[in-house]
TORPA-4810 file (N, C-alpha, C, O; in nm, 3 decimals):
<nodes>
NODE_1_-1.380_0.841_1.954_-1.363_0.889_1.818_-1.258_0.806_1.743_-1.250_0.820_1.621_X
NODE_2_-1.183_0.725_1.805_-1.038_0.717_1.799_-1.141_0.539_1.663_-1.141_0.497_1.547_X
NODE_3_-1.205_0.511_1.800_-1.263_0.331_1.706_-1.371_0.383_1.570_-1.400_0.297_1.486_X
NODE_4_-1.420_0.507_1.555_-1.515_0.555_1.480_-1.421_0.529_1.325_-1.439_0.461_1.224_X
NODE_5_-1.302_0.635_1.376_-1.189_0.637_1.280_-1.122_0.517_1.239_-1.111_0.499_1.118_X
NODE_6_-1.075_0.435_1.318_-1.046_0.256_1.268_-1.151_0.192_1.203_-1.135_0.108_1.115_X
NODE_7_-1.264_0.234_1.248_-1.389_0.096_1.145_-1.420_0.181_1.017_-1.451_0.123_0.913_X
NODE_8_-1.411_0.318_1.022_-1.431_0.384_0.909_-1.305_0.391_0.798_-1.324_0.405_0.677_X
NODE_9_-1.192_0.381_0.852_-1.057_0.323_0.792_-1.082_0.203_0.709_-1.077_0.196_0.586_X
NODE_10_-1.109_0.107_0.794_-1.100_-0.017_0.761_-1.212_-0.033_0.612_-1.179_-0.065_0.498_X
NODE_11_-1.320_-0.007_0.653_-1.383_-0.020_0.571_-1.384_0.055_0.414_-1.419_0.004_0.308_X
NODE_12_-1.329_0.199_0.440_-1.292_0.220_0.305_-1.176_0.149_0.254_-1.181_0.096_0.143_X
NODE_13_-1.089_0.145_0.315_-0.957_0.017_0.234_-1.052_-0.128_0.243_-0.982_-0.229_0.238_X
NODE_14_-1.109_-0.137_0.248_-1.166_-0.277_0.218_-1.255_-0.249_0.061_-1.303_-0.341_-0.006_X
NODE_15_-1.263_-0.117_0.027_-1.308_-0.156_-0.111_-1.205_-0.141_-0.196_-1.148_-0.036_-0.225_X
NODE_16_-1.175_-0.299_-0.250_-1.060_-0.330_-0.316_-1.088_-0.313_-0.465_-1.119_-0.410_-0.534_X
NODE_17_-1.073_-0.159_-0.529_-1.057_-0.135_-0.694_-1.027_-0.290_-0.765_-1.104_-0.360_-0.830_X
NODE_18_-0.895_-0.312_-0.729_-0.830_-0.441_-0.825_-0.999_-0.528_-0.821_-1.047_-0.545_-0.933_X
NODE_19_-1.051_-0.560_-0.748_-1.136_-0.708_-0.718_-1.250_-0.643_-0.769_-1.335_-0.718_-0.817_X
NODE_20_-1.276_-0.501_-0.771_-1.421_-0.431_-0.852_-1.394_-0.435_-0.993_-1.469_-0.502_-1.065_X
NODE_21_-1.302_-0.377_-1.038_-1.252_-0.401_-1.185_-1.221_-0.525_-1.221_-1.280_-0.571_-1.319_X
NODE_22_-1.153_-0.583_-1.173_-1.180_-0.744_-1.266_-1.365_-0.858_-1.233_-1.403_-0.970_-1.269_X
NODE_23_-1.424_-0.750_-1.149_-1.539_-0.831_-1.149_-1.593_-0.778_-1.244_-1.635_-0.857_-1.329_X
NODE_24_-1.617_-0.592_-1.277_-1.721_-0.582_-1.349_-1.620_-0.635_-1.507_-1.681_-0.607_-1.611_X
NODE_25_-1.507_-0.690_-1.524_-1.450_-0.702_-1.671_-1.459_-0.873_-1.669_-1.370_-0.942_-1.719_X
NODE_26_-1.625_-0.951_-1.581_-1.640_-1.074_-1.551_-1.532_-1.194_-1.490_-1.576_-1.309_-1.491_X
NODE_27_-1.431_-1.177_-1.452_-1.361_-1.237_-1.336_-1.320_-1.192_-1.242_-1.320_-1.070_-1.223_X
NODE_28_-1.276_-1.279_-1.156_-1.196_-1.284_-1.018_-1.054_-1.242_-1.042_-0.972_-1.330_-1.066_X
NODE_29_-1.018_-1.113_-1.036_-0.861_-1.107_-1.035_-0.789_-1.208_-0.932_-0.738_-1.305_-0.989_X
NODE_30_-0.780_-1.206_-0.851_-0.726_-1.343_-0.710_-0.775_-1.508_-0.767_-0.746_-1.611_-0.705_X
NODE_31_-0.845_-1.505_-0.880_-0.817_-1.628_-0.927_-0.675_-1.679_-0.971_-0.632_-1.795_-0.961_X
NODE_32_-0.586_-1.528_-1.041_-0.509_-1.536_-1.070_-0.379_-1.431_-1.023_-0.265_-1.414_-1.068_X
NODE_33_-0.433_-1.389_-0.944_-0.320_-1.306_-0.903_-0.383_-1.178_-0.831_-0.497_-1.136_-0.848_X
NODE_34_-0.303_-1.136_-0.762_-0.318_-0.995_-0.641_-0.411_-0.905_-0.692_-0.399_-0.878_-0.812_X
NODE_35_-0.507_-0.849_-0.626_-0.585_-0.723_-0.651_-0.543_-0.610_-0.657_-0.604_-0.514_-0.703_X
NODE_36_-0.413_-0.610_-0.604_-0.347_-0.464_-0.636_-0.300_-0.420_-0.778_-0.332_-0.470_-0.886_X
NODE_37_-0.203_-0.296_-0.748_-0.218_-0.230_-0.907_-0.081_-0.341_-0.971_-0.046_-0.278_-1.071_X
NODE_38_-0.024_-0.420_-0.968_0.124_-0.528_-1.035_0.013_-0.621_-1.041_0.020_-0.686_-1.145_X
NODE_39_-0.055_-0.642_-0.991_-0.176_-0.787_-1.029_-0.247_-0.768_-1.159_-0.235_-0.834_-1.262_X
NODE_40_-0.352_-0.628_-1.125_-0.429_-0.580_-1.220_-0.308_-0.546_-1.335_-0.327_-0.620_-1.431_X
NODE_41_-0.212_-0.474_-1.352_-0.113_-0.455_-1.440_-0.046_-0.604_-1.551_-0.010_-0.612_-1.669_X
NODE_42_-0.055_-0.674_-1.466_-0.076_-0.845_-1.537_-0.144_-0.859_-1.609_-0.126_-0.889_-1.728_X
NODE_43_-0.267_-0.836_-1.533_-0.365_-0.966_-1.561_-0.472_-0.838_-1.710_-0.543_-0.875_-1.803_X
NODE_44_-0.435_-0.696_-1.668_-0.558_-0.631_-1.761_-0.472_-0.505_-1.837_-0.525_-0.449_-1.933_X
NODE_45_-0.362_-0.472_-1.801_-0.256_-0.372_-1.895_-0.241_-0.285_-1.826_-0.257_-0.310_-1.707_X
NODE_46_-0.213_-0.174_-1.857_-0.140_-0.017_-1.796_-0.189_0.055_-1.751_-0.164_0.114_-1.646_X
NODE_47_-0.314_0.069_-1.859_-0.420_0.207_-1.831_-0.508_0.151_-1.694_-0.540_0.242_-1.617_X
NODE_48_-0.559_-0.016_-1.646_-0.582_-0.051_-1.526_-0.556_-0.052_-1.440_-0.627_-0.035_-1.341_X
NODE_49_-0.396_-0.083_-1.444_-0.332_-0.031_-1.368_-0.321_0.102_-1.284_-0.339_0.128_-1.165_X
NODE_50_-0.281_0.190_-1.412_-0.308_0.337_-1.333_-0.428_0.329_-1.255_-0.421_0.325_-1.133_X
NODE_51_-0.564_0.324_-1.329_-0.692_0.337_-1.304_-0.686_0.305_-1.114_-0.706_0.370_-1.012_X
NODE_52_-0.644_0.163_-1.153_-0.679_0.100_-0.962_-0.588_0.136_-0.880_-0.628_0.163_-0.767_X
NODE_53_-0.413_0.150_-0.916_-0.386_0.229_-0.835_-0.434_0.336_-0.801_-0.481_0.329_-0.687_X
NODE_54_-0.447_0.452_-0.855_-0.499_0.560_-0.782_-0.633_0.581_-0.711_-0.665_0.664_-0.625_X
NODE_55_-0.709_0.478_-0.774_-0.850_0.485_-0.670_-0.775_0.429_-0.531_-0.785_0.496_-0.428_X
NODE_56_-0.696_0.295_-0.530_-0.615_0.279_-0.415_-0.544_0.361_-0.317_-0.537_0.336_-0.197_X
NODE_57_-0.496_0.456_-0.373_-0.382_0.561_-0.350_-0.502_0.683_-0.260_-0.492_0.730_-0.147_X
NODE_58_-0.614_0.704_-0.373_-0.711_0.776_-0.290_-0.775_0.735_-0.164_-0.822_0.820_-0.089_X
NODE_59_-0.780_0.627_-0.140_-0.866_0.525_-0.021_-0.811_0.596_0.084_-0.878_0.670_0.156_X
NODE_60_-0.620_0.565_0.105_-0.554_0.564_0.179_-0.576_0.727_0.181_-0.604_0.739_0.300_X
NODE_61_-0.578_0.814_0.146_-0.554_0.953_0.138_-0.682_1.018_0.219_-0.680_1.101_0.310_X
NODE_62_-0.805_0.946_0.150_-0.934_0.985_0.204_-0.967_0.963_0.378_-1.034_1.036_0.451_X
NODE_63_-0.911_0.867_0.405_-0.903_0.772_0.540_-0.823_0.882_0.641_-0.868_0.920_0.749_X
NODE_64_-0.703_0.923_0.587_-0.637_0.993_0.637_-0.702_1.157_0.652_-0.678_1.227_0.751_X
NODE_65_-0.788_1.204_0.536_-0.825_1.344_0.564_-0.946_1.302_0.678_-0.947_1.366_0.782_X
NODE_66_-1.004_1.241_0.667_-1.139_1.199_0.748_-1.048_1.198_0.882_-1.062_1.299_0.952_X
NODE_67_-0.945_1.086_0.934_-0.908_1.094_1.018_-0.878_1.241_1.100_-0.934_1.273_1.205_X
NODE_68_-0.775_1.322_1.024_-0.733_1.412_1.034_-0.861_1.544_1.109_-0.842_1.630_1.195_X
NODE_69_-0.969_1.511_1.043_-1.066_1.607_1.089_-1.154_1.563_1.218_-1.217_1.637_1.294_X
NODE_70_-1.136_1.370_1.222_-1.186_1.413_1.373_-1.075_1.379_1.464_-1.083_1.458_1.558_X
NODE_71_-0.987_1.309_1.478_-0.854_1.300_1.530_-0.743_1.347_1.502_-0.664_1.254_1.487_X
NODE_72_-0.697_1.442_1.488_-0.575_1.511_1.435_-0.454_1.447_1.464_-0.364_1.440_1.380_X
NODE_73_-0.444_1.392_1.592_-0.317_1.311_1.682_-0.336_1.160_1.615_-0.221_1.118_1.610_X
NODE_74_-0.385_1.104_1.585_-0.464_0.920_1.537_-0.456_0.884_1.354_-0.498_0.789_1.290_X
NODE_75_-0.373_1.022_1.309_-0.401_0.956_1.150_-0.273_0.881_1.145_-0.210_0.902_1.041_X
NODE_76_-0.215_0.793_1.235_-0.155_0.649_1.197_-0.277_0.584_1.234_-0.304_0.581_1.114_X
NODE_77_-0.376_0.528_1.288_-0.509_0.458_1.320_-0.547_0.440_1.240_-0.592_0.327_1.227_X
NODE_78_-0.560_0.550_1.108_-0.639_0.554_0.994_-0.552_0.478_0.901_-0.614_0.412_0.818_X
NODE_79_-0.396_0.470_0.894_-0.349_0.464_0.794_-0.338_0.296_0.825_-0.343_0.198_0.750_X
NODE_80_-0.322_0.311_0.957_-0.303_0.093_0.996_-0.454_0.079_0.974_-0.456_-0.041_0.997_X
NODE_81_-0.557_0.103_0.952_-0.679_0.054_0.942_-0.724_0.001_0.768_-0.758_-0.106_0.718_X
NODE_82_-0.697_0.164_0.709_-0.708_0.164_0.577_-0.580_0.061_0.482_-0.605_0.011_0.372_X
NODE_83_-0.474_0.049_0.539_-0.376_-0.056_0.491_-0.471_-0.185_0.521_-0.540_-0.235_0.432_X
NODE_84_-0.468_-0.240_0.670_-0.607_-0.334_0.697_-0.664_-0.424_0.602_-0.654_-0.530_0.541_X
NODE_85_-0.746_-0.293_0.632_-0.887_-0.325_0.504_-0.822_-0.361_0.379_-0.875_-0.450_0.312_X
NODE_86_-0.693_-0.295_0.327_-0.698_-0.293_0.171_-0.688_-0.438_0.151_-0.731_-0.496_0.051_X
NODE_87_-0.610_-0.512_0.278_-0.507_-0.629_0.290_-0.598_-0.777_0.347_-0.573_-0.897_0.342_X
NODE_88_-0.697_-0.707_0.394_-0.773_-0.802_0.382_-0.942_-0.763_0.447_-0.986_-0.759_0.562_X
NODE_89_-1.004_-0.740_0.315_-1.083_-0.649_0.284_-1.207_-0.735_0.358_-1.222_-0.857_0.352_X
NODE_90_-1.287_-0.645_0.426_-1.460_-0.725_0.475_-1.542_-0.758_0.435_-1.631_-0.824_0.489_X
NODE_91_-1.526_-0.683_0.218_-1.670_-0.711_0.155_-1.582_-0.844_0.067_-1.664_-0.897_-0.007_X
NODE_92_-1.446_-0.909_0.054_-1.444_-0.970_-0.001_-1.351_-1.091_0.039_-1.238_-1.104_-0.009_X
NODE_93_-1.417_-1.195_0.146_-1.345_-1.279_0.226_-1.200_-1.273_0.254_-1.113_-1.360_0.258_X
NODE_94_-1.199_-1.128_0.275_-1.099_-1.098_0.376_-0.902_-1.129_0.309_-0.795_-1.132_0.368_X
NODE_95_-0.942_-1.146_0.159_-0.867_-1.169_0.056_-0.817_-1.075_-0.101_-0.831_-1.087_-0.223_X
NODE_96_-0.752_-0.982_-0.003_-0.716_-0.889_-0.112_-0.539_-0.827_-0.138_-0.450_-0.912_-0.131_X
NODE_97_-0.504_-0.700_-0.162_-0.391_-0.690_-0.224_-0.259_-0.645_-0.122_-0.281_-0.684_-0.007_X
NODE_98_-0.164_-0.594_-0.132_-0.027_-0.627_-0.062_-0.042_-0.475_0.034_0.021_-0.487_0.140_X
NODE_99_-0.111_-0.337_0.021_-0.134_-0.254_0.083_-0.020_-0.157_0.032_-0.007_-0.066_0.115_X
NODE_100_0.037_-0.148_-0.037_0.115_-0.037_-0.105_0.053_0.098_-0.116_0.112_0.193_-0.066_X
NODE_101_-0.052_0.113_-0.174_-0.135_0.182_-0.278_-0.140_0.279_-0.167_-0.078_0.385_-0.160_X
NODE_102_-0.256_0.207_-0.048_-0.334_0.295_0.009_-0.225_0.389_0.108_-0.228_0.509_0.132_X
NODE_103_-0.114_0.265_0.160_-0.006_0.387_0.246_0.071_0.463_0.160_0.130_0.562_0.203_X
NODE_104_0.077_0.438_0.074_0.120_0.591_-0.020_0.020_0.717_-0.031_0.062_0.830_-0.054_X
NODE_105_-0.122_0.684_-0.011_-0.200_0.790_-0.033_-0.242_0.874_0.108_-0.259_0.994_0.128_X
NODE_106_-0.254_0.725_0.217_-0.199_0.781_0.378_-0.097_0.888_0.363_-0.114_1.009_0.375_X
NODE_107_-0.002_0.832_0.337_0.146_0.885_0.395_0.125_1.055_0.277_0.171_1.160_0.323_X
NODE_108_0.070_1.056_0.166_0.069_1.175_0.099_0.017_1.292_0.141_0.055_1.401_0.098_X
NODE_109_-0.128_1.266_0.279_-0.182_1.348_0.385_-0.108_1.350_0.460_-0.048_1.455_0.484_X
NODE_110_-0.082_1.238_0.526_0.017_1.233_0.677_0.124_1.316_0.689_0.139_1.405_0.772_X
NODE_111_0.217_1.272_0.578_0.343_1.337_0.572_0.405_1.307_0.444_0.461_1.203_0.409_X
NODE_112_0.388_1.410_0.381_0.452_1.472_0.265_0.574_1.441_0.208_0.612_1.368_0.116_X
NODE_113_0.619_1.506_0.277_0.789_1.538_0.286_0.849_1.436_0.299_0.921_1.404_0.204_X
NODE_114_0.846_1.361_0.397_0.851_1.209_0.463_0.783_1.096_0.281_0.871_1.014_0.259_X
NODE_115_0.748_1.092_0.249_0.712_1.033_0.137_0.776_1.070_0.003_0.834_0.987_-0.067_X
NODE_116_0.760_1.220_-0.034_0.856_1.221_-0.134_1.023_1.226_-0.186_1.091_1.231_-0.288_X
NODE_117_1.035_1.220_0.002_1.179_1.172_-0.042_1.245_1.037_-0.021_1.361_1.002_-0.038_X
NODE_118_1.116_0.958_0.030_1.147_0.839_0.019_1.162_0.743_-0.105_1.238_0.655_-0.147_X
NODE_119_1.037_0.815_-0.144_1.028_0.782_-0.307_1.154_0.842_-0.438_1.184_0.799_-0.549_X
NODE_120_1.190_0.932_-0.374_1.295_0.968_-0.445_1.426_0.910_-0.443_1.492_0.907_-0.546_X
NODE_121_1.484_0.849_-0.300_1.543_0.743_-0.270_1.549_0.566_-0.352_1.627_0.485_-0.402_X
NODE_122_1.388_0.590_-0.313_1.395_0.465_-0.400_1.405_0.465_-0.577_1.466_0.380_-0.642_X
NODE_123_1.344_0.558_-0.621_1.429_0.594_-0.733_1.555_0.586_-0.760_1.600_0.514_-0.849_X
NODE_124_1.633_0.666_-0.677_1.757_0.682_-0.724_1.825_0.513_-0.674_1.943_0.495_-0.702_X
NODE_125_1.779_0.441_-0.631_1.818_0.309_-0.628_1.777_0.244_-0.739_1.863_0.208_-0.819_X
NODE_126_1.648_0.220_-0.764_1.577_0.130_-0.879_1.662_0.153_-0.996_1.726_0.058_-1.039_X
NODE_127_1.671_0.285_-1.061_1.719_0.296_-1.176_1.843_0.243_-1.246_1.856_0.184_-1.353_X
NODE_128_1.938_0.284_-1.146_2.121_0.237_-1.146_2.084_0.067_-1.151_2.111_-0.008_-1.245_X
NODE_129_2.005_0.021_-1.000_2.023_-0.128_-0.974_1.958_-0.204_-1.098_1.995_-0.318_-1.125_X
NODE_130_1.847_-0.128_-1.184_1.788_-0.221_-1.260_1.849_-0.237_-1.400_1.821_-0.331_-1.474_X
NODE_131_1.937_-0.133_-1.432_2.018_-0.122_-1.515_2.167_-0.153_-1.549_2.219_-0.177_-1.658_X
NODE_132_2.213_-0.147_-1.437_2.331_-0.231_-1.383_2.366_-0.360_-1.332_2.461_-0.432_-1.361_X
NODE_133_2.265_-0.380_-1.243_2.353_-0.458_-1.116_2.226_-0.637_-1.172_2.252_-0.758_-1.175_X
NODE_134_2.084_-0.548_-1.205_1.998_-0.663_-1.180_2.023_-0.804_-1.226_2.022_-0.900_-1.149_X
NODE_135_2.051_-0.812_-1.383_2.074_-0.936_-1.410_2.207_-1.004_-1.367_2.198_-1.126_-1.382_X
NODE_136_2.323_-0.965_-1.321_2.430_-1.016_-1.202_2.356_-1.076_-1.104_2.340_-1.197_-1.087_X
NODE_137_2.299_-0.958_-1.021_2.262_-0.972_-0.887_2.078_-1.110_-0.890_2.027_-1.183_-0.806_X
NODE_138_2.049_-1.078_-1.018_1.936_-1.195_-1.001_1.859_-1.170_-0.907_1.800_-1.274_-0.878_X
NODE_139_1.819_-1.059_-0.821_1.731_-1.009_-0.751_1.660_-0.946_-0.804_1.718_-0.893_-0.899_X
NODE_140_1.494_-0.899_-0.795_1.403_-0.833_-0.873_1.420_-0.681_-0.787_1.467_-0.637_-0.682_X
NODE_141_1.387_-0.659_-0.845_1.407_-0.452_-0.834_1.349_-0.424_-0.699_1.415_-0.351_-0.626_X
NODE_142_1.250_-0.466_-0.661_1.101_-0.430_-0.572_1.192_-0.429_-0.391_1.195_-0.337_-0.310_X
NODE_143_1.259_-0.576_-0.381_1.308_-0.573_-0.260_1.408_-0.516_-0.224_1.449_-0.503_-0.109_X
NODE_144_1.491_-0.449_-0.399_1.677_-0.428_-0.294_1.632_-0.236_-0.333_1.728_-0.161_-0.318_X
NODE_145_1.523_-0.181_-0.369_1.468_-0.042_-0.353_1.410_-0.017_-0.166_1.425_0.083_-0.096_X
NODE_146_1.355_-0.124_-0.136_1.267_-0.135_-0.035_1.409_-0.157_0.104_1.410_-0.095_0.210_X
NODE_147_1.486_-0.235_0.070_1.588_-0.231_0.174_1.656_-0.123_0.198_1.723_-0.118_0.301_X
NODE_148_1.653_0.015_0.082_1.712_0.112_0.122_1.635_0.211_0.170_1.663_0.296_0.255_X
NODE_149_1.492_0.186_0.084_1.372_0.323_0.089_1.337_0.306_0.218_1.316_0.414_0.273_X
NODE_150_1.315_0.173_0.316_1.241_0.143_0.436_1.308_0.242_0.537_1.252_0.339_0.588_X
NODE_151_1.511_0.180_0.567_1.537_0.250_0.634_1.550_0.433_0.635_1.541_0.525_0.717_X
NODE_152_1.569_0.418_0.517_1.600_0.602_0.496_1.467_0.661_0.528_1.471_0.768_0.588_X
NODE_153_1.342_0.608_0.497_1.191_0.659_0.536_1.167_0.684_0.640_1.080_0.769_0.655_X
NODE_154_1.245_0.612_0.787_1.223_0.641_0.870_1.297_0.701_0.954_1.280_0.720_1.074_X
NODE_155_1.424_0.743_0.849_1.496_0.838_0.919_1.480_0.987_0.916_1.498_1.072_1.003_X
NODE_156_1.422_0.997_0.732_1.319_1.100_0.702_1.222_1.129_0.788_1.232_1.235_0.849_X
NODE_157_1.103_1.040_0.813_1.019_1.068_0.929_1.037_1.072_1.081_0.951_1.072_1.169_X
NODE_158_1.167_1.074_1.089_1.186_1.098_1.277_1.223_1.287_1.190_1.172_1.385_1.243_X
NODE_159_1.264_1.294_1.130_1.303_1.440_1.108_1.233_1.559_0.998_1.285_1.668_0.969_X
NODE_160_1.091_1.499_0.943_0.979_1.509_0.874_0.837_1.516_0.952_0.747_1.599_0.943_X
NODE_161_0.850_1.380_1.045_0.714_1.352_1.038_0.661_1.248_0.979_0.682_1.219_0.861_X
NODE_162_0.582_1.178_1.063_0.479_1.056_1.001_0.519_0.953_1.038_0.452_0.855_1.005_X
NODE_163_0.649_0.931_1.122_0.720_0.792_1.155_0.574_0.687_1.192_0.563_0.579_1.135_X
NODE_164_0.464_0.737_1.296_0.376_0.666_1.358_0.310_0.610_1.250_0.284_0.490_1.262_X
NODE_165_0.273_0.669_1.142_0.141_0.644_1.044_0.310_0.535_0.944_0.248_0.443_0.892_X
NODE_166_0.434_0.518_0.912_0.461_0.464_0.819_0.512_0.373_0.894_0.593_0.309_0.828_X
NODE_167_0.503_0.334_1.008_0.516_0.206_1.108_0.361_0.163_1.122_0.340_0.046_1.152_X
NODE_168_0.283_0.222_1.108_0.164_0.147_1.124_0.147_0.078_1.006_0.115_-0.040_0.992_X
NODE_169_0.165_0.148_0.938_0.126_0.084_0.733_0.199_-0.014_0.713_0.165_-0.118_0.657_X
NODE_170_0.335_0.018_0.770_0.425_-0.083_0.726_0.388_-0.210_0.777_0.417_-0.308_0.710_X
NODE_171_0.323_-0.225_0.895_0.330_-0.320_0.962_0.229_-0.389_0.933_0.231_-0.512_0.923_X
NODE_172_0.122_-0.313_0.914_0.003_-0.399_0.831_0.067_-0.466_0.714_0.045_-0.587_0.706_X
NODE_173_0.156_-0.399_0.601_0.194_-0.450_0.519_0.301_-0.597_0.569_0.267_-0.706_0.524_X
NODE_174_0.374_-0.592_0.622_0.419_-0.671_0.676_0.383_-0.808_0.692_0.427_-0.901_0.623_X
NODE_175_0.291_-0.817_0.798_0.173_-0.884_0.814_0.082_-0.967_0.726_0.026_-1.072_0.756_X
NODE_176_0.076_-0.882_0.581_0.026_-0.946_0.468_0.121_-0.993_0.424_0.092_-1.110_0.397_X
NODE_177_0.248_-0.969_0.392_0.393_-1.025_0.312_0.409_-1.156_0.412_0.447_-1.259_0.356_X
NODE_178_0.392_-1.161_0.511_0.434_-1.279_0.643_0.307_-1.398_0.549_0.351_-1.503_0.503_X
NODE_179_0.160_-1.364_0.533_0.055_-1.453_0.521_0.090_-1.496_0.384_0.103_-1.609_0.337_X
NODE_180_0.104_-1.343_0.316_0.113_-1.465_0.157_0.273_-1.550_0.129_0.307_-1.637_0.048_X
NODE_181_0.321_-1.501_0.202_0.493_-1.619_0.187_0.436_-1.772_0.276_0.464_-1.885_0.236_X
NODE_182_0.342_-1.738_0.418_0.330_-1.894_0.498_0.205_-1.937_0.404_0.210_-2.059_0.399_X
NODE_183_0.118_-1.900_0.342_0.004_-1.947_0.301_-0.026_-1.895_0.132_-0.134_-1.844_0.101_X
NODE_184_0.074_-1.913_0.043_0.072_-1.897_-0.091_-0.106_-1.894_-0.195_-0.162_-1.822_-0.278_X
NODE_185_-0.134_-2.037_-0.111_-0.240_-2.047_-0.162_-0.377_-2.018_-0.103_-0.477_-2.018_-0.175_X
NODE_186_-0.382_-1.998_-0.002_-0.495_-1.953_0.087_-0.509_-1.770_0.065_-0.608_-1.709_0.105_X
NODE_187_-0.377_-1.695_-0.012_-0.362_-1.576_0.025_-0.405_-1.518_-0.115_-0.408_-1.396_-0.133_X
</nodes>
């Protein structure tokens, strides 16, 4: 049941919103930038944004209830599968977005609690740092939120829940951050 749940993972995070919406609006988003929702937010405005994140956000969520109903113990399987797929998708040479989306919508089944106070963390970082510190510090917002939200997330989830499913995601994500920093242009 356990591989039913990974290929069925995989394959729903492999349908990458960002790369459906800029096809049917006649281009290749990855001509010019990431299929995720900061790509599409570029390349097509706000309201696309929202739009593909949350079909994203749902992938990861859906993966996880499916999991949940035939593996109850395995929805990290689902959530490293559905990250996967999002990250490098099967219907579209294996070239798609950074996997944010979908482990937020994982982690929103998985573990709750474990998510919204991570996110609240990273809030209460983003705001002060982007308002204060950013143009000093010359760092973009995304990584010095993520250096605090990562560890506190998983201190939340040893005492929440979900540590397995936000080490799996993460690591898929990971994995994609490793390919598109060694291979800029292949990614």
């Amino acid at each position: 049941m356990t591989l039913l749940v990974a290929a069925v993972a995989y394959l729903i995070g492999s349908l990458s919103a960002g790369i459906l919406y800029s096809r049917a609006r006649g281009h290749d988003v990855r001509d010019r930038d990431l299929p995720g929702g900061s790509g599409i937010y570029r390349q097509y405005g706000p309201g696309a944004a929202v739009l593909v994140s949350a079909l994203d956000i749902l992938k990861g969520a859906v993966a996880v209830l499916i999991a949940r109903a035939l593996t109850p113990d395995a929805t990290w399987v689902a959530t490293l599968f559905v990250v996967l797929g999002h990250c490098y998708p099967a219907y579209f040479r294996l070239n798609g977005g950074g996997g944010i989306a979908p482990l937020l919508g994982a982690l929103l089944i998985a573990a709750p609690a474990t998510l919204g106070l991570t996110l609240l963390v990273a809030l209460l970082v983003m705001v002060p740092y982007k308002w204060l510190l950013q143009r000093t510090v010359r760092l973009n917002v995304v990584p010095v939120a993520a250096a605090v939200a990562v560890p506190t997330g998983l201190l939340f989830a040893a005492r929440y829940g979900g540590t397995a499913d936000l080490l799996a995601g993460g690591g898929a994500m990971l994995l994609r951050a490793a390919h598109l920093l060694l291979n800029p242009r292949k990614a």
